[in-house]
N, C-alpha and C positions, 0 to 999 in steps of 0.2 A: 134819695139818690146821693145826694153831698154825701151824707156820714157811712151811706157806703165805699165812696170813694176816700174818706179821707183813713176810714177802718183799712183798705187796702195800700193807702200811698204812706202811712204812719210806720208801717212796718220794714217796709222799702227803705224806706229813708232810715230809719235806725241802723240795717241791716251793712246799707253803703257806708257811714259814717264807719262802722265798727269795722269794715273791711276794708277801709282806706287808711287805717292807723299806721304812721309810719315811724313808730318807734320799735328803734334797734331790739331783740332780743336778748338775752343776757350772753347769747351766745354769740352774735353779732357785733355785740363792745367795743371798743378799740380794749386791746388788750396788750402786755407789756411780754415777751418772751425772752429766751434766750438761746443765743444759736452758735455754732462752729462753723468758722468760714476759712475756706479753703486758702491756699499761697496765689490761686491763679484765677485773673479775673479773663473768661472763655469771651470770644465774639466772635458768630458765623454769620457771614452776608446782613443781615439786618435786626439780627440778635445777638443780645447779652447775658449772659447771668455767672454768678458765683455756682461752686458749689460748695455746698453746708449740708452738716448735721444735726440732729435737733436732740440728740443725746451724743457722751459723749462715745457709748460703744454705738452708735446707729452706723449705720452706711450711707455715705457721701449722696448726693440726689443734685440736680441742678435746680435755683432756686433765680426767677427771671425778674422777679418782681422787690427785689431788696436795692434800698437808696441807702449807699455804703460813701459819707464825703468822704472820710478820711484812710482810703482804706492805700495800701502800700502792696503792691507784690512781694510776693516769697516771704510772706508769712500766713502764719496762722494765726486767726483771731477766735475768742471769744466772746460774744457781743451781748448787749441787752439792745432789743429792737421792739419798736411799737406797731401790731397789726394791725392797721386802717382796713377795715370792710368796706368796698364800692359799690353805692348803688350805682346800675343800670351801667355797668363795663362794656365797653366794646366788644364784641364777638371773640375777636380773638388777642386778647390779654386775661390777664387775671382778675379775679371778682376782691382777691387780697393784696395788700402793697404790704411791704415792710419797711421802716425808718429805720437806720441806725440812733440808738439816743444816747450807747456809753460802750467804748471798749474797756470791755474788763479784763483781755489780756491779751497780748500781739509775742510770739513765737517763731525768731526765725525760723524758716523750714532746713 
């Protein structure tokens, strides 16, 4: 009876281990990007966000989750940003943050 139970608990136990693994995928990384941010930083009642492009012919999108320290109205930036992947985000925010780490070019508007 043991080695029947331990034949069935031995399997279990491997199966958890292997399904609890919490290392990032390649796709989940922190990753370094680059983006276009707009002259105007928007705030409605209890939200923020820029808006940017992530090419330079894309179309403009609002982007709520970018930490911009240095950032200036009425221009246009060019930025290198680092994408943080969040385990377990609140409901309603984003599962992605972005860092600002280098302007690579600011553009009066």
């Amino acid at each position: 009876m043991k080695k029947l139970f331990l034949w069935f608990l031995l399997p279990i136990t491997g199966l958890l281990f292997f399904c609890c693994n919490d290392n990032k995928t390649d796709n989940e990384q922190d990753q370094e990007v680059y983006i276009y941010v707009g002259p105007e930083h928007h705030t409605n009642h209890e939200l923020s966000w820029f808006d940017v492009k992530w090419t330079d012919d894309g179309q403009w999108e609002k982007l709520y989750s970018l930490i911009f320290t240095d950032y200036e109205p009425g221009y246009f930036y060019f930025i290198k940003a680092r994408k943080e992947f969040i385990d377990n985000p609140p409901m309603d925010s984003s599962s992605i943050l972005l860092h600002h780490i280098e302007t690579l070019s600011k553009v009066k508007e």
